[in-house]
Every structure is written in structure tokens, then in C-alpha cells.
C-alpha atoms as one frame of an Amber mdcrd trajectory, in Angstrom:
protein
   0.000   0.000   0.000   1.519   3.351  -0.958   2.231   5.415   2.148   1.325
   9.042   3.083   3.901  11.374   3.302   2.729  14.796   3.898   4.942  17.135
   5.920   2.874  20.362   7.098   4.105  23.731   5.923   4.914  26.109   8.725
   3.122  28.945   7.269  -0.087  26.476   6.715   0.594  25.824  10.583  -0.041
  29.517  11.066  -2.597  30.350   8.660  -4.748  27.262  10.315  -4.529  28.391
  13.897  -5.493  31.943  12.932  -8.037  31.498  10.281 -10.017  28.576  11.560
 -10.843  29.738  14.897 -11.688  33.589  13.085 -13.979  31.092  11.110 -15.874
  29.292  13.787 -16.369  32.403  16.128 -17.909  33.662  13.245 -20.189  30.165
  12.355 -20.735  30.389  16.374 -22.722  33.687  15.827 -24.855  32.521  13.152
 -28.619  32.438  14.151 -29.097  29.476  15.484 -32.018  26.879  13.262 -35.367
  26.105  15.514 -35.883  23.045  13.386 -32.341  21.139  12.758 -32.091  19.402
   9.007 -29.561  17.525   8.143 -26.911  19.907   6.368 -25.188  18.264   3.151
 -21.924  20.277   3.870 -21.631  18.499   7.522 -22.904  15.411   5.198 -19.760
  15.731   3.123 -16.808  16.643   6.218 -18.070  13.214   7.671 -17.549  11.660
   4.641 -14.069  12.861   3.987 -13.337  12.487   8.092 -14.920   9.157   8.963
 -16.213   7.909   5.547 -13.559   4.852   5.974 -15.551   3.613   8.463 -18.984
   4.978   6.980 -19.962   7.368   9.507 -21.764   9.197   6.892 -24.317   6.848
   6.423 -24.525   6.450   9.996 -25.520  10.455  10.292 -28.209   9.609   7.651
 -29.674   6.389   9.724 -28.284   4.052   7.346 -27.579   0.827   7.937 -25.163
   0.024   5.305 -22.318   2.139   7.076 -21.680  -1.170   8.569 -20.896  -2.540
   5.357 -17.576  -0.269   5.749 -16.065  -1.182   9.173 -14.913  -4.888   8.101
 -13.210  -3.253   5.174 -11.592  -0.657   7.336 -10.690  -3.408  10.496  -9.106
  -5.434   7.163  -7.207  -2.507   6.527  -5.946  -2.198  10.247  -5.425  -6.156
   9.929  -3.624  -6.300   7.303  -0.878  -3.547   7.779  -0.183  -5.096  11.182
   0.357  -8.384   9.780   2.499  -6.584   6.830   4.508  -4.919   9.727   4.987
  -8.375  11.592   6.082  -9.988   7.924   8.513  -6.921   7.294  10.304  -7.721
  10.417  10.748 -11.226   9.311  11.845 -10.742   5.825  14.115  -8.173   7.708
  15.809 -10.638   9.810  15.935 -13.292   7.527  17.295 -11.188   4.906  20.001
  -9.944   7.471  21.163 -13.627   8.375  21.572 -14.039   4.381  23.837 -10.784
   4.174  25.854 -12.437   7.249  26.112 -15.580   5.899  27.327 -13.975   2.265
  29.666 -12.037   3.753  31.287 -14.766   5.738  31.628 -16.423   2.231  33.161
 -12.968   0.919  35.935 -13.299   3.397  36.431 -17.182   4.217  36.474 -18.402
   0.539  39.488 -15.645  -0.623  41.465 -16.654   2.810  40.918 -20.146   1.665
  42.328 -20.767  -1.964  45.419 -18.022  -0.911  45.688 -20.705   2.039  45.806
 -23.707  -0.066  47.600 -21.901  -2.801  50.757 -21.061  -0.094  50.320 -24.528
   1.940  52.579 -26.816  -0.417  55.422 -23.720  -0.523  55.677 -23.906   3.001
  55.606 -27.539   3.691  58.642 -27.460   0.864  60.257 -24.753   2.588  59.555
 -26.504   6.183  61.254 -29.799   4.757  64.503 -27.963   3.581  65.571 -26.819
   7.265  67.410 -28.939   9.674  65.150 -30.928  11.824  64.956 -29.699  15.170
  66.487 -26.448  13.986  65.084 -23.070  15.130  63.848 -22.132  11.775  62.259
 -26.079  11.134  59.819 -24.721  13.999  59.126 -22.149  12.491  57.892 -23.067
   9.510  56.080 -25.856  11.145  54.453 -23.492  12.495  53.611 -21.463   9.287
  52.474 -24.871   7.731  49.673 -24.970  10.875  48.597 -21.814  11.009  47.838
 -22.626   6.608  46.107 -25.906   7.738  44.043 -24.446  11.017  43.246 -21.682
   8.377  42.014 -23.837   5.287  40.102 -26.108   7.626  38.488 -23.572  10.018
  37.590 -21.420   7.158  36.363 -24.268   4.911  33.736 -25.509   8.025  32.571
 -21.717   8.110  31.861 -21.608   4.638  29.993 -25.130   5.108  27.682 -23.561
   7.545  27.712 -20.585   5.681  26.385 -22.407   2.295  24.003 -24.669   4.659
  22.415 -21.272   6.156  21.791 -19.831   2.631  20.609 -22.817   1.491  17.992
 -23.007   4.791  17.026 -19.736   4.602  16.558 -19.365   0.553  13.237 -21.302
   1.110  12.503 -18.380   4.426  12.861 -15.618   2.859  11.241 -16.657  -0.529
   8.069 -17.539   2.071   8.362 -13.897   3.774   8.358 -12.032   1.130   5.528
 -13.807  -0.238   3.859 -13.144   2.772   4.794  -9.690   3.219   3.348  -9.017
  -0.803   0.101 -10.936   0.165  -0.851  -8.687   3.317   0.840  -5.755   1.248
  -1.853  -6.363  -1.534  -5.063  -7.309   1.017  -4.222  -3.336   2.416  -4.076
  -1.840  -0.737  -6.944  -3.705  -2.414  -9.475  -2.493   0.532  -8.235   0.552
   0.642  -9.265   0.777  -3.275 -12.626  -0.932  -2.175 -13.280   2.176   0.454
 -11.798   4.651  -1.897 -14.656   3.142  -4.814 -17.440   3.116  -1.931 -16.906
   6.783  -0.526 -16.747   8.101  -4.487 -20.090   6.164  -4.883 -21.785   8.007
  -1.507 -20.152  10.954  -2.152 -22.393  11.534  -5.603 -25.189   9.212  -3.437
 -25.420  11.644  -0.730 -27.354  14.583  -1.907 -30.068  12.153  -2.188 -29.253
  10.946   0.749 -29.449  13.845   2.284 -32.987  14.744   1.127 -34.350  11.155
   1.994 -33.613  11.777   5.706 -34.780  15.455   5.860 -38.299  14.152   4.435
 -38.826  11.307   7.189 -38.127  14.423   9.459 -41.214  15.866  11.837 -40.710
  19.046  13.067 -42.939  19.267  16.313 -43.902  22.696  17.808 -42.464  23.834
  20.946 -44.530  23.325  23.739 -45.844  26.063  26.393 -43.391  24.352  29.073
 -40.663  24.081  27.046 -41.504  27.836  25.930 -41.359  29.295  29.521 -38.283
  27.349  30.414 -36.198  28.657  27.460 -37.674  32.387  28.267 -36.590  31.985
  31.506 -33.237  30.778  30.511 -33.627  27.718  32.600 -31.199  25.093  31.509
 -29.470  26.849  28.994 -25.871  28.012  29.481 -24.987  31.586  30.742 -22.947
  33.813  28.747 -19.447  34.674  29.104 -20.069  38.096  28.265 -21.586  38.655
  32.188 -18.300  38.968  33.278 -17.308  41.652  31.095 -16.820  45.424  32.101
 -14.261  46.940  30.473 -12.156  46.516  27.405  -9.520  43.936  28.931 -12.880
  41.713  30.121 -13.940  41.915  26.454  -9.974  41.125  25.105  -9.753  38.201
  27.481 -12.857  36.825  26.689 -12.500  37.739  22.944  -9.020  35.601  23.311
 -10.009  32.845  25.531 -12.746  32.250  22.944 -10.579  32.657  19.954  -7.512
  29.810  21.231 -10.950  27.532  22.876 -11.252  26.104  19.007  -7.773  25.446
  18.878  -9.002  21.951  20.222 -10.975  21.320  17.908  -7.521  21.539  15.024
  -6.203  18.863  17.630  -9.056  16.209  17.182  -8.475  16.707  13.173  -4.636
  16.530  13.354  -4.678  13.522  15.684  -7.203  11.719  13.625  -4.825  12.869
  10.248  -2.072  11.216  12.412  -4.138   7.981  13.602  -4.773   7.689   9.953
  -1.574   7.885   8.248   0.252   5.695  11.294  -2.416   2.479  11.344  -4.001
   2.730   7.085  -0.988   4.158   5.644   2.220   3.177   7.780   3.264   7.084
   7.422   3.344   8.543  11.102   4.467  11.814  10.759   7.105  13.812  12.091
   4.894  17.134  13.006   1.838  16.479  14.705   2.448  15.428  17.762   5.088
  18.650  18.400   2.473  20.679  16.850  -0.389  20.288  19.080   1.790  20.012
  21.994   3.083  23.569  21.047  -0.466  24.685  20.071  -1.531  23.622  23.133
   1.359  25.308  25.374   0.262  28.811  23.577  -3.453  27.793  24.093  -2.373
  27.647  28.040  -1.023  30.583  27.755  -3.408  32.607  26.325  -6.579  31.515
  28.045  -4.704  31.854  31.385  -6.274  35.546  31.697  -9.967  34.287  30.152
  -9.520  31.385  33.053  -8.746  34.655  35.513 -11.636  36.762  34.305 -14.315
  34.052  34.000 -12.934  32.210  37.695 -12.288  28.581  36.474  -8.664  28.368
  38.167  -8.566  25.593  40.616  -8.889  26.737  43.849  -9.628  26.002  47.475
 -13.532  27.260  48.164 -13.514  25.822  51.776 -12.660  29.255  53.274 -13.358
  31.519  49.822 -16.851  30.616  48.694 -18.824  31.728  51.957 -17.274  34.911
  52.178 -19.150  38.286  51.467 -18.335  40.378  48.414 -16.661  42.755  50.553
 -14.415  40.349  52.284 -14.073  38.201  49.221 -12.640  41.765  47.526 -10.445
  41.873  50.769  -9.042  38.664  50.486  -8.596  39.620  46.631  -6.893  42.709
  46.846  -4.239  41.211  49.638  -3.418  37.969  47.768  -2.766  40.390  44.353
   0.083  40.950  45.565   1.261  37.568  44.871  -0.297  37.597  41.733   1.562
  40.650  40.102   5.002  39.061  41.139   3.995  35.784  39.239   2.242  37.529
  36.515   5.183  40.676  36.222   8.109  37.744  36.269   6.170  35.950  33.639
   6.207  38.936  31.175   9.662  39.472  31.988  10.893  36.559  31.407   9.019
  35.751  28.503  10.141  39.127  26.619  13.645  37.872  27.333  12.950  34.318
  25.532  10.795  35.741  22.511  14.102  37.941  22.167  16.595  35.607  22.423
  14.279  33.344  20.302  14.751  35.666  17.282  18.497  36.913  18.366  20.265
  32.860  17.795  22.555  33.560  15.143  26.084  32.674  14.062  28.105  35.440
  15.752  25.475  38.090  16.860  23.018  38.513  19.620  22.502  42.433  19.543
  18.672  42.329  20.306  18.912  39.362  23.350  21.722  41.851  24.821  19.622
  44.500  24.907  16.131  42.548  26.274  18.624  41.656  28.591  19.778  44.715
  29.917  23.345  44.147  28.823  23.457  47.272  26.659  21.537  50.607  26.274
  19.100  51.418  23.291  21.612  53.303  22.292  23.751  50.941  21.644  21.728
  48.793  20.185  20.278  51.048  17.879  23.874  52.509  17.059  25.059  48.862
  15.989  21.891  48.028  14.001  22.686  47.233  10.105  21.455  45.729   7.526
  23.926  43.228   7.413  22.128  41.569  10.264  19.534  40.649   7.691  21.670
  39.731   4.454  24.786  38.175   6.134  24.280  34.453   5.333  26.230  33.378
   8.591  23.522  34.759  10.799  20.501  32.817  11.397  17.782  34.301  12.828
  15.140  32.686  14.539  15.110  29.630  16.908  14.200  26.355  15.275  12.591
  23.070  16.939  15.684  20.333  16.640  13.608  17.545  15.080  12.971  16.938
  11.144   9.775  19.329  10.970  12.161  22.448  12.254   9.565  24.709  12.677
  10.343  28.443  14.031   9.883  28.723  18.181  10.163  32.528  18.440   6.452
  32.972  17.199   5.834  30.430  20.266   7.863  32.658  22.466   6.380  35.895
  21.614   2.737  34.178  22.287   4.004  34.065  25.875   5.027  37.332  26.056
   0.856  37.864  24.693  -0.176  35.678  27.235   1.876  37.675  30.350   0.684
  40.626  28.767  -3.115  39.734  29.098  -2.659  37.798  32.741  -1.122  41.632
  33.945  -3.731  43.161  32.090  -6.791  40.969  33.226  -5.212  41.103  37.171
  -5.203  45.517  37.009  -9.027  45.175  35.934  -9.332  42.456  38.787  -7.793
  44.856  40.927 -10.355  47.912  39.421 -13.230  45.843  40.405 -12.185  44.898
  44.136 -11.842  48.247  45.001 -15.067  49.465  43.337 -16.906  46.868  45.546
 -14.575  47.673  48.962 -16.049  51.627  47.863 -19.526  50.682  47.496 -19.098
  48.739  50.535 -21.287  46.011  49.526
């Protein structure tokens, strides 16, 4: 079965997590349908998502989406049992190399033994028996017999290995070609289905939206919506000011970030178990994604009050002497929150200050030299010279750039200090109110 090899672009990387969630906010605010159809768009994502194992016809009650899972579990089968013959023709195939090469250097040692052994036994017979030099050559004539029959019993075992494992290796590679061609022919059978449902579907489609009955909303149900009973409350509560509105503006824009994860890991559980391809970027890009998704929400979590916490002591307290406790235990707060910034501004600069030779803006983030100075020795060499290399890169085969990374968590401290001062606004509002 052909594999997958697909290696994400680092720009796509950035477009995704930028557009997509600008995208869904957007879909989010949509009026939302009193009487749900089923949508032919959604119709064809499932179908291009999960049509392997025909979830499509599944979200159109049909019952011949089970027709696809023993293709797709023959699939799954099949490359495991391909991976299991692979490591057999593997081993096999390396005893053969061993066993050749033991020929390659026994045989040659061999004939120039056998060629040399009468030469020496002549030589051996012309000195004086008992003579220094007879022993010697005795000894040359052993070594050229220990050698000819030592190497002629390894090539013995060497011939009777090949000639064992010829019979092996012809049966693993047949075996390996067999499971090979059971993958690839049911991956051509689910490929031929999903083209088949995919020009099916609209029908499809249309034949479940008329079995539909759309039933009117009853009184009860009526005064419980109007009364917002059992519906969610909004976010937008919380807000007050411009930094509430940022921070929930942010911590709703990185909150579909997880939903690129479930379609990158399901990309990834596809190419791994169908296509024997794992790749060599998603696992270090949702784990980055995620790390800047941490980050950024950290002031949303702040504004909205989903940090873990201890309640024991908190939750019973008044308003007043909850904004009390608040303002005193800020204190703590702006250290963690003002060392954060810090130190992130430090690593986004050093991030895009890792050259060959020159680190003028890390010196200055760090205080080492005046803006002076740093704008003094600012060139445009530090742009064209080909032995500096700007911008830190990830050290495994994907390389992508950290210093956008870096920068997010200089974002991220940016909108925890920010969120914390309106915090802070709001406590003493309520300890001058007095309520």
C-alpha cells in the first residue's frame, strides 16, 4: 500500500490556527435553526473524516455504514500483519547478508591458504630438523592448515544457512506481498465506496430530511427557554471593560484550537495504522499549540474564575471580604504575573536573536546594553549576512520556528497583567460601594 507522506508547511501551521478559529467564532454567531435538518456540507466533512468507516451513512440512519467497518478493520489487519512480515523478511534477509559475507571473506582466505600450503611444507622440509627455523615453519604450515580447515567448516555452515534460509525468505516475502496487496486492495474498495456516496449523498441527504417531523415547541418548554432555565450563561456577564472583552474575545478565539487537535490527531491515527506514514509534526504541533493555548486563556480562566482553587474558606465569604481577600493575595499575583512577562520578553528575544556570531537584540532585552547601543550597531547586514541565522528552530525533522511560540508568551503575560489591574479595578469598586 503506498504510504502518506505529507509534511505540514509552517506557514499552513499559522494560517490554520489563525483562520479557523476567526472562522468558527464567526459560524458560532450565526442564528441558530429552531428546526435542525440535516446539512449536506456536515454530510460531506463526515464523509471525507470518517467515511472509511462509513460514519456518513450512519448520520443519515443508514444501515449500510456497517458494510464499511470490516473493510476498514481489514485494513488495520492487514498492515499489522504486513509490519509483523517486514520484520521477518528483515531478519531473515540480514542472516543471508551475514552468511554472504562470511563467504566474501572465508572463501578468498581459503584458496590463498591452499595456494601457499605446499610452498611452506617445501620450505619446512629444507631446514634442519629440530632447527630453530624447522619450527618455524612448522608453524607457518599450521597456522595454513588451522586456516584452510576452520575457514572451509565456516563456509559449510555458511552455504548450509543460505541454502535453509533461501526457502525463508522466498516464504516472507511472499507473505509480506500478500498482506501488502489485502491493504491496498481495501483501501481501493473504500476509496470506490466513498466516491459512490459521495455523488449518493445529496439524495441521501434529502431522503432523511423528508422522514423528518418538526414538532412545535410546547408552552413548558416555551417558559423554560424564556426563563433561561437550563441553557448556558454567557461569558459576556463577566465583562466590564475593554480587557474583560480582550480576554474573553481571546479565551474564545484559542478555545477552538481543540478542535484543530481532534483533526490533526485523527490525520495522524490515519496515516500511522491505514498508511504506515506517522508523521514527524503532529504530535510537536499540538503540543506547542496547546502550550500557547495555556497561555493565552490563562487571563480568560482569571476573568471568567475557572482556576482551581480552594472554596472551603473563599466561597462563603461576602463580596466585601471576598474583595479583601482579593486585593491582599494580588500581591502575589503581580510578582507571578510581572516575572512571567519578563521573562518571557527575554525568551521571545533571544528566540529571534540565535545567530552565528550576533546577539545584539537578546543583549539588549537583557539589559546588557543601552538602546543606544543597540540602535547605534543596528545594520542591515544583520539581515543579508548568510552566517547569521535568525530565529530559533525546533531540533527535530519538521524544524519549525519557536520565536512565534515565544512571543505568544510574552501575549499571554501581557493579558494575565492586564486581566489582574481590571481584577484589581473591580475589588476596590466593591470595597467603595461597601457592599
Amino acid at each position: 500500500m503506498q504510504g502518506l507522506s505529507f509534511s505540514l508547511p509552517h506557514w499552513l501551521y499559522w494560517v490554520g490556527l489563525i483562520v479557523f478559529p476567526l472562522i468558527a467564532m464567526a459560524l458560532a454567531k450565526r442564528p441558530k435553526v429552531t428546526n435542525k435538518k440535516y446539512s449536506l456540507p456536515l454530510g460531506y466533512m463526515i464523509l471525507v473524516t470518517g467515511g472509511m468507516i462509513g460514519l456518513h451513512r450512519f448520520y443519515v440512519k443508514s444501515l449500510l455504514g456497517l458494510a464499511f467497518i470490516p473493510v476498514f478493520l481489514m485494513i488495520l489487519f492487514s498492515n499489522a500483519e504486513g509490519q509483523k512480515a517486514r520484520s521477518v523478511v528483515s531478519d531473515v534477509s540480514n542472516e543471508v547478508r551475514i552468511a554472504e559475507r562470511v563467504l566474501d571473506r572465508e572463501k578468498p582466505r581459503v584458496d590463498e591458504a591452499i595456494a601457499e600450503l605446499d610452498a611452506l611444507k617445501a620450505a619446512a622440509a629444507e631446514k634442519e630438523e629440530g632447527s630453530t627455523a624447522r619450527k618455524i615453519a612448522d608453524r607457518r604450515v599450521a597456522r595454513a592448515e588451522d586456516t584452510i580447515a576452520k575457514g572451509q567448516e565456516r563456509i559449510v555452515e555458511a552455504e548450509a544457512s543460505i541454502a535453509e534460509i533461501g526457502d525463508s525468505l522466498g516464504d516472507a516475502q511472499s507473505n509480506l506481498t500478500f498482506w501488502r496487496n489485502a491493504s491496498k486492495y481495501a483501501f481501493y474498495l473504500l476509496l470506490a465506496a466513498m466516491a459512490i456516496d459521495a455523488l449518493l449523498l445529496p439524495g441521501l441527504i434529502a431522503k432523511a430530511n423528508s422522514k423528518l417531523s418538526f414538532e412545535k415547541e410546547s408552552e413548558n418548554d416555551r417558559k423554560l427557554r424564556e426563563a433561561g432555565i437550563g441553557t448556558m450563561e454567557e461569558d459576556s456577564r463577566f465583562a466590564d471593560n475593554w480587557i474583560d472583552r480582550l480576554c474573553l474575545y481571546a479565551g474564545e478565539f484559542t478555545a477552538y484550537w481543540a478542535v484543530i487537535a481532534v483533526f490533526v490527531y485523527y490525520f495522524e491515527v490515519i496515516s500511522r495504522y491505514v498508511f504506515n506514514s506517522p508523521t514527524n509534526w503532529a504530535h510537536e504541533a499540538m503540543y506547542l499549540m496547546f502550550g500557547m493555548q495555556y497561555l493565552i486563556a490563562g487571563s480568560y480562566a482569571m476573568l471568567t474564575e475557572s482556576h482551581v482553587r480552594v472554596d472551603i474558606f473563599y466561597a462563603p465569604l461576602s463580596q466585601k471580604k471576598k474583595a479583601w481577600t482579593d486585593l491582599v493575595t494580588s500581591v502575589f499575583f503581580f510578582i507571578f504575573a510581572g516575572t512571567l512577562l519578563v521573562t518571557s520578553w527575554i525568551f521571545a528575544m533571544d528566540a529571534i536573536s540565535v545567530p552565528s556570531g550576533n546577539g545584539l537584540l537578546s543583549q539588549w532585552a537583557r539589559g546588557e546594553i543601552p538602546t543606544s547601543e543597540m540602535l547605534a550597531n543596528w545594520s542591515l547586514t544583520q539581515w543579508t549576512d548568510p552566517n547569521i541565522r535568525w530565529g530559533e528552530i525546533s531540533f527535530n525533522e519538521w524544524e519549525v520556528p519557536l520565536w512565534p511560540m515565544k512571543w505568544v508568551m510574552v501575549i499571554g503575560g501581557l493579558l494575565l497583567v492586564l486581566q489582574g489591574v481590571s481584577k484589581l479595578g473591580k475589588d476596590i469598586r466593591t470595597l467603595a460601594r461597601g457592599n
